[in-house]
C-alpha positions in Angstrom: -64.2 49.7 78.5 -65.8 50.1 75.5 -64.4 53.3 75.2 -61.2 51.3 74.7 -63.2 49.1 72.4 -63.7 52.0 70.1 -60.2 53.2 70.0 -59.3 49.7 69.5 -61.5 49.2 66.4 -60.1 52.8 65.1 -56.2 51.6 65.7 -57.4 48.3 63.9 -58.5 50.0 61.1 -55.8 52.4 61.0 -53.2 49.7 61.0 -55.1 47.7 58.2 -55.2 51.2 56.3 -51.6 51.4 56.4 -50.8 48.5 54.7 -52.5 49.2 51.8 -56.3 48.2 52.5 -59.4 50.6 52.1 -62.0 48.7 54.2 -64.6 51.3 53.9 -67.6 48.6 54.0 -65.6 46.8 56.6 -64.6 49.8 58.5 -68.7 50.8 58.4 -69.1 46.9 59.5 -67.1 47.0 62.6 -68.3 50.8 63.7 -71.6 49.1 63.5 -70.5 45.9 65.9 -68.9 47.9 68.1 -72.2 50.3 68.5 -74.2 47.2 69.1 -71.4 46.2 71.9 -71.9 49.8 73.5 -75.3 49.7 73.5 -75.5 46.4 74.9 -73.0 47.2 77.9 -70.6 44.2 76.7 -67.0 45.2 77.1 -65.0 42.6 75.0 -65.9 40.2 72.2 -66.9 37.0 72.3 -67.8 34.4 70.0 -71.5 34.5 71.0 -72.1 38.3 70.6 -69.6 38.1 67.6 -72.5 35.5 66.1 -75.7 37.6 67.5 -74.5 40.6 65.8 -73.7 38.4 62.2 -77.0 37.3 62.0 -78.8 39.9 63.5 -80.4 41.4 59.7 -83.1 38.4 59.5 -83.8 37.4 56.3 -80.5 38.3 54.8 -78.7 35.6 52.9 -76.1 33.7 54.8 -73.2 35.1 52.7 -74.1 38.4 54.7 -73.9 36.5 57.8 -70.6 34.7 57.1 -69.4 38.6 55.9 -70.4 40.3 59.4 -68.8 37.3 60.8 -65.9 37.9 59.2 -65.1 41.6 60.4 -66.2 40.5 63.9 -63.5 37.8 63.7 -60.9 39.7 61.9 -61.3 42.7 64.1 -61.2 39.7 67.1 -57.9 38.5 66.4 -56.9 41.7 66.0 -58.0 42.4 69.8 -56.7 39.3 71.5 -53.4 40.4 71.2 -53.6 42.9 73.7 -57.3 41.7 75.7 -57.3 38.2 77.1 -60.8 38.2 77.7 -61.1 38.7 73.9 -62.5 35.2 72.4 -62.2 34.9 68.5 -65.2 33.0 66.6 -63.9 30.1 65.5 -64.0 29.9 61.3 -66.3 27.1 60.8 -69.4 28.9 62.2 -71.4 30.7 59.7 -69.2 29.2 56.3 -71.2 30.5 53.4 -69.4 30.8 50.0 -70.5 33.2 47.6 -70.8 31.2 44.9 -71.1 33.0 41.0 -74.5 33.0 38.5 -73.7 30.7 35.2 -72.9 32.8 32.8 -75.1 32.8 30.0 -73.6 31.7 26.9 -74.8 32.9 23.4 -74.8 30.5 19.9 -73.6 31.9 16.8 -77.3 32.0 16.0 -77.8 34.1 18.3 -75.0 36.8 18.0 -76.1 36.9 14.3 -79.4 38.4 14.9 -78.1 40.6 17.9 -75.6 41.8 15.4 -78.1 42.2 12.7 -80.9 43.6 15.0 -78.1 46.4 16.4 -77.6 47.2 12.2 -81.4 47.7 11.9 -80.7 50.9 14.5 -82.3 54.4 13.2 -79.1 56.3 13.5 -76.5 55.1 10.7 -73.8 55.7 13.8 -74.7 53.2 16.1 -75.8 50.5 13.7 -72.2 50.9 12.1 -70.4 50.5 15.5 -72.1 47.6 15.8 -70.6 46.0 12.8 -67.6 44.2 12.6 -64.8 46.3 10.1 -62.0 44.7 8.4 -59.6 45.7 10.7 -61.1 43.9 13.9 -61.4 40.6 11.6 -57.9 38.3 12.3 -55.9 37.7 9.1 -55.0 33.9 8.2 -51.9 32.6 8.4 -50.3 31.5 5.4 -49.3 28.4 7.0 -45.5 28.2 6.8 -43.0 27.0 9.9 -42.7 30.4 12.3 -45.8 32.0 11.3 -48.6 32.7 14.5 -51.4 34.6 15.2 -49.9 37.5 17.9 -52.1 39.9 18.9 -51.0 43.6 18.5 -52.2 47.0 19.4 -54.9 47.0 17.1 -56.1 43.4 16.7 -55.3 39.6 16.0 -52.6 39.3 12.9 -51.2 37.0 11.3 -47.3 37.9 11.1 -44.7 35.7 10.8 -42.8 34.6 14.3 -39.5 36.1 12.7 -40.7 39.6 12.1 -41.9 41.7 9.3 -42.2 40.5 6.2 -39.4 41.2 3.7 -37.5 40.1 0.5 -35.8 37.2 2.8 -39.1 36.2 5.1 -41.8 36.5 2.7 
């Protein structure tokens, strides 16, 4: 049986592959599961092995618990199609969120002395790169009806919403 489990998890993967997915952490994830299924002796999946093998790592974060879970599950409902013995973990167990770090945000205090500390650079290369030209600073716009700021190719302008200027659209 788990020899069927193996081809299983490879026409799984296959499948997934051909619509478009790359799953090379995942497909690493479920040859992993299914070498703990062999080397256990369990045939099928089951919602308790599924879970023994998500948390097996101890002390990882839950995130990597709810992950394993995940390919166990996915790779499960894959399965029960064709295996009725096949039981899918149900998706409340193990629901961790990754969640995101703040970002942190700089004042204008504090871009000012980055900016000037990146000037202050040995090489005059560098420190120039650093500094903001002309061309990267947005024009104004001359505040008649139709005119925006668009941004173009090579920056933020201030061009009138009708085109170019010329003799008739100053």
């Amino acid at each position: 049986m788990t020899g069927t489990l193996r081809q299983a998890a490879a026409g799984y993967l296959q499948t997934r592959r051909s619509l478009g997915y790359q799953l090379q952490a995942h497909g690493q994830l479920l040859n992993s599961y299914i070498a703990d299924l062999e080397a256990s002796g369990q045939g099928t999946v089951t919602a308790a092995n599924a879970v023994a093998w998500a948390t097996r790592p101890a002390g990882t974060s839950a995130v990597w618990h709810a992950r394993r879970l995940s390919v166990a599950r996915c790779f499960a409902r894959y399965l029960s199609a064709t295996d009725p013995s096949c039981q899918v973990p149900p998706a409340w167990l193990l629901p961790a969120r990754y969640s995101r770090v703040a970002p942190y945000i700089y004042t204008q205090q504090q871009i000012s002395a980055l900016v000037h500390a990146a000037g202050t650079l040995g090489s005059p290369l560098p420190a120039a790169s650093c500094q903001p030209t002309r061309t990267q600073m947005p024009r104004r716009a001359t505040g008649k009806a139709g005119d925006q700021v668009k941004p173009t190719r090579r920056g933020i302008t201030g061009r009138s919403a009708y085109g170019p200027k010329s003799a008739s659209n100053p």
